[in-house]
C-alpha positions in Angstrom: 149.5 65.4 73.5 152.9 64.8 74.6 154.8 61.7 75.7 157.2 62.3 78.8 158.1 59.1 80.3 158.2 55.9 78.6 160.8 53.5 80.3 159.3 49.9 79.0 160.6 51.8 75.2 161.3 54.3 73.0 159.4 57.6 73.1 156.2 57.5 71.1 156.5 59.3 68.4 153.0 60.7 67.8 151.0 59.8 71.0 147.6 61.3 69.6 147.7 58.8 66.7 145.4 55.8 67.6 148.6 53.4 66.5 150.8 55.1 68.8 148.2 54.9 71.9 147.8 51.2 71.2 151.4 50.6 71.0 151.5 52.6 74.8 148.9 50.1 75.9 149.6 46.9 74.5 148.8 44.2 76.6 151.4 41.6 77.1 152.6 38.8 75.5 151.2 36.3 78.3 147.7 36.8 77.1 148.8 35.2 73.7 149.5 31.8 76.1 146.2 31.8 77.6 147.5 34.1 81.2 144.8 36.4 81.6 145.7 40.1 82.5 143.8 42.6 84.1 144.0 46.3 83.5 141.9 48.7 85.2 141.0 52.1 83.7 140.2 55.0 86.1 139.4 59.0 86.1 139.7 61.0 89.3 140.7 64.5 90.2 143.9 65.8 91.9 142.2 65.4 95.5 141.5 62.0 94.5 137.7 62.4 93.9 136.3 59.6 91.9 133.0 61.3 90.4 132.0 64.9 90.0 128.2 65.9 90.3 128.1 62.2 90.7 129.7 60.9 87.7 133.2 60.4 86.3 132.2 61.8 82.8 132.1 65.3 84.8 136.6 64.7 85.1 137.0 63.5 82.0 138.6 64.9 78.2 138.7 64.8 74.8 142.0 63.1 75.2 140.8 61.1 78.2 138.1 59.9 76.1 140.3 58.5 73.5 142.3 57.0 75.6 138.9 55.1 76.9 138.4 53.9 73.7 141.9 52.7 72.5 141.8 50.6 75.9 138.2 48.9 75.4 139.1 48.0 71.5 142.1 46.1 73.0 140.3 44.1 75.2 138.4 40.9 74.8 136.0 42.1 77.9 135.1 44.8 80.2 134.2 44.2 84.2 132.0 46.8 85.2 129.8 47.4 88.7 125.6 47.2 88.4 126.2 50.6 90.1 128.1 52.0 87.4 126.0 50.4 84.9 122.9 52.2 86.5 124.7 55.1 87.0 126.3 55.8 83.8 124.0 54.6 81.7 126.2 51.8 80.2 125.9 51.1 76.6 127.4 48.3 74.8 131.4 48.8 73.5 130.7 49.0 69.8 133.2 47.7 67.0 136.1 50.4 65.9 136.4 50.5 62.3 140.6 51.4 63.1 141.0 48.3 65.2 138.8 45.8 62.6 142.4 44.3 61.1 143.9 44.5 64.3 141.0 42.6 66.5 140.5 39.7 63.6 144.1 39.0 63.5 144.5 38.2 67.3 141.0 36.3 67.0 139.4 38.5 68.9 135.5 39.4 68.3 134.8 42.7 66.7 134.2 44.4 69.8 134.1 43.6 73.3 131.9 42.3 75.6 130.8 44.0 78.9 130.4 42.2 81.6 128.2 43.1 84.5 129.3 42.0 88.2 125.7 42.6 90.0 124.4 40.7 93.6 121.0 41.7 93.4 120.3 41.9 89.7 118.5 45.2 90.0 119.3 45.6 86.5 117.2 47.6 83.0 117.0 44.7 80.8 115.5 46.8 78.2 118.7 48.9 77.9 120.9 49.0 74.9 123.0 47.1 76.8 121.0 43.6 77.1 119.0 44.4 73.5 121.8 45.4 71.5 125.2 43.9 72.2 127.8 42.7 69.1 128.8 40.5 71.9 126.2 39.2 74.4 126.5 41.1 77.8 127.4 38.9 80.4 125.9 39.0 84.3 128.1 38.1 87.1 126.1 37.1 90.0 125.7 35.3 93.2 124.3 31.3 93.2 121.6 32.3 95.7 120.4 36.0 93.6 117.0 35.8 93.2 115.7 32.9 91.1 113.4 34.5 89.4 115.5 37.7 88.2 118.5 35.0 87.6 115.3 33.6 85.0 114.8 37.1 83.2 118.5 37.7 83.2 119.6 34.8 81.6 117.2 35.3 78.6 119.4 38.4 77.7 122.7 37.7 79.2 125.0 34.9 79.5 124.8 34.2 83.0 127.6 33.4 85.4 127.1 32.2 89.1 130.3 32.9 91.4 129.8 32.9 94.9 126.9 33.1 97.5 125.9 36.2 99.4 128.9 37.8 97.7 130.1 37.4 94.1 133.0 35.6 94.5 135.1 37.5 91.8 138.0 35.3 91.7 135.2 32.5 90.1 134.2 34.9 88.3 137.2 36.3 86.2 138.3 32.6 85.8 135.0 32.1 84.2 135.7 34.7 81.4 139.5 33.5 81.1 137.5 30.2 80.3 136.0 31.7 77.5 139.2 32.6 76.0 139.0 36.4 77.4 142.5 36.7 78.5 142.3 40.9 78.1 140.4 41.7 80.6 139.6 45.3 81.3 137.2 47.2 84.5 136.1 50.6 84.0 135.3 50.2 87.8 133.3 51.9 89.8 135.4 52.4 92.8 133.6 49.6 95.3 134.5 46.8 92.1 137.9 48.3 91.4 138.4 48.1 95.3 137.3 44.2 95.5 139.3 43.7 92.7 142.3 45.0 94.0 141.6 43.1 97.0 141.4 40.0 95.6 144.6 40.1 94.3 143.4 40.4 90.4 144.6 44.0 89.5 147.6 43.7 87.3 147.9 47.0 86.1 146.7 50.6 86.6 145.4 53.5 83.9 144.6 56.5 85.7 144.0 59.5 84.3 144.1 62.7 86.5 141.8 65.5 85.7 143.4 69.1 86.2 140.8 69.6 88.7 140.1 70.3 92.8 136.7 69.0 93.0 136.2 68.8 96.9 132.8 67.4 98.1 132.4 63.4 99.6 133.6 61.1 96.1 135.0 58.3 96.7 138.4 57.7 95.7 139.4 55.3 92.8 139.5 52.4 95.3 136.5 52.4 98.0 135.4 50.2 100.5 137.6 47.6 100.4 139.7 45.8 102.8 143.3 45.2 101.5 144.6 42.3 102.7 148.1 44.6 102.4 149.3 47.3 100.6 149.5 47.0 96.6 152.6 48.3 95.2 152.6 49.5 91.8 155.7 50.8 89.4 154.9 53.6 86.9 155.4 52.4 83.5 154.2 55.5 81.5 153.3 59.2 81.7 151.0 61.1 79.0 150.1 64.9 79.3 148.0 66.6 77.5 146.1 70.1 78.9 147.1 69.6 81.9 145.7 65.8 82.2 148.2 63.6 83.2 148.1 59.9 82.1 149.6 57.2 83.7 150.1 53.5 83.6 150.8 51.5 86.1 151.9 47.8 86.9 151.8 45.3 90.1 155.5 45.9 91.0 156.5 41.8 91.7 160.0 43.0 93.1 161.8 42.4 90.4 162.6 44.0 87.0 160.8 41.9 84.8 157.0 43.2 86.0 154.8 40.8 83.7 154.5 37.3 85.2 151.9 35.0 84.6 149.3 34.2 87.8 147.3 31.6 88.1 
């Protein structure tokens, strides 16, 4: 793996070292004063496809995959679609034995939570990820969901209720910056990353492109979502490795200093 642009710093000098990834992807300081920041990791092939056969493990590495794990054992929690969840057979983040010191010492817990955005609640509550969490998962929902899946829900997840009809994700990010969970990470899929983005929430952008053409009807990285207006983004970082490229990206706020506290 090889570093090629790094203008926040100096060059890494061994990117494939876990130390020297986290270093890459440090969050920044405003977390520390309670300012939440919200990082999105993505996978997607050079036509822009989000999924291959279906999935996005079909685009991913080795290297990508590390780079998937150094993200979620910096965070405090991960956002992540029902769709994905379904999809992708979610699991729950488990503790890194390389991050233990690290995580304790910023008074984090020893590994993250997921958290769930789901309307319906059409969810496997006998999966892994409501049965065996280090962190209790948490459901993001809608007031009016079904009362009677809200029921079975909460007695395996912490429940949050943000909106009505929709899940008013706004409400529901401020509920986890409530619980101290200023690192906040999504894994996506496209149609959360999309409402995300939308909403004005997406501070920052890790994309990994796949040396592949994939063709076929994927959605992109961001799908179905109407945006208010266009998002500008500065690159921040570039990693290759076997023909992956690895980038990292931050709301540009026209100015040179690109990390600024929102409310």
């Amino acid at each position: 793996m090889q570093q090629l642009i790094s203008p926040l710093g100096a060059p890494v000098a061994d990117p494939a070292a876990l130390e020297s990834l986290a270093a890459v992807y440090a969050y920044p300081d405003q977390v520390n004063q309670g300012h939440p920041w919200l990082r999105a990791n993505m996978v997607a092939g050079l036509d822009g496809g989000a999924k291959l056969e279906g999935l996005s493990e079909g685009l991913s590495g080795d290297a990508d995959k590390r780079i998937f794990g150094v993200l979620r054992a910096l965070s405090d929690v991960v956002l992540v679609g029902a769709e994905t969840v379904r999809a992708e057979g979610y699991r729950p983040a488990r503790a890194r034995r390389e991050f233990a010191a690290a995580r304790a010492a910023a008074g984090q817990a020893p590994a993250p939570a997921i958290a769930v955005v789901s309307r319906s609640l059409n969810l496997d509550l006998s999966a892994p990820l409501f049965t065996e969490p280090l962190v209790r998962t948490v459901v993001i929902t809608v007031e009016d969901a079904p009362e009677e899946r809200r029921r079975a829900v909460a007695e395996v997840a912490d429940l949050v209720l943000a909106g009505r009809g929709s899940v008013d994700l706004r409400a529901g990010v401020a509920a986890l910056v409530e619980r101290g969970w200023t690192r906040l990470l999504s894994e996506g899929g496209p149609r959360l990353l999309g409402q995300l983005a939308a909403a004005g929430l997406l501070d920052e952008l890790c994309l990994s492109l796949a040396p592949l053409i994939t063709g076929g009807d994927a959605p992109r990285i961001v799908h179905d979502a109407e945006m208010p207006d266009v998002q500008r983004m500065r690159l921040v970082s570039l990693i290759e490795q076997k023909g992956f490229l690895f980038t990292r990206y931050l709301r540009h706020l026209g100015s040179d200093d690109p990390v600024t506290p929102r409310s």
